[in-house]
N, C-alpha and C positions, 0 to 999 in steps of 0.2 A: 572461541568459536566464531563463525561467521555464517552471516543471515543477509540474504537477501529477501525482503520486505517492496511489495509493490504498495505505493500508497493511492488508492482514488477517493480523492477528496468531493466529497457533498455526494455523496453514498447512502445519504440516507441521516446523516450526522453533519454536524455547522462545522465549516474550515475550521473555526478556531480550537476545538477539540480533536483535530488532525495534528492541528502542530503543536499543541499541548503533549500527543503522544508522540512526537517525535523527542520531546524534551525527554521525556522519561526515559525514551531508547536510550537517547545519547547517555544520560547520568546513569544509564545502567551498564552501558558498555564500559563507558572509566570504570565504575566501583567493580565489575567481574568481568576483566578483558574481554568486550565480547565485540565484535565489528558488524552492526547492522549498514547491509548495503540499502540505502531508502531511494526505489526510485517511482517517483510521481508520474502517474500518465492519466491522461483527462478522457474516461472512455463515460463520462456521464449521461451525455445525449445517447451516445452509442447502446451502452446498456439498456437504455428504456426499450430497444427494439427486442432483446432478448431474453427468454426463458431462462429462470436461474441454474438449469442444469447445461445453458450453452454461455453460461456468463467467464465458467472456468479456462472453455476453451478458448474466446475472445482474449481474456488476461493472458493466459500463455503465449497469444500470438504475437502481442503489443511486447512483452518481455524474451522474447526469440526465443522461447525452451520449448 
């Protein structure tokens, strides 16, 4: 299976438990074929301006879907 995954790192959460979970995708994609696509985009400042029901559409935009 294949996953695209947006990552915004300091969300609320310290980087280092960002890339901590990225470890985990990866050892999880070897052990059950799975291909997570991980892409980072830095919308942190950006977000503070927005309401969390306009946070999804900001993500989508930054991700072109």
């Amino acid at each position: 299976m294949e996953f695209n995954i947006a990552l915004i790192k300091g969300d609320g959460i310290g980087p280092e438990i960002s890339l901590e979970a990225v470890k985990v995708l990866e050892e999880t994609g070897k052990n059950f074929r799975h291909n997570f696509n991980i892409r980072p985009i830095d919308l942190s400042a950006e977000l503070a301006e927005f309401s969390t029901s306009e946070m999804g559409d900001l993500i989508k935009k930054y991700l072109n879907l």
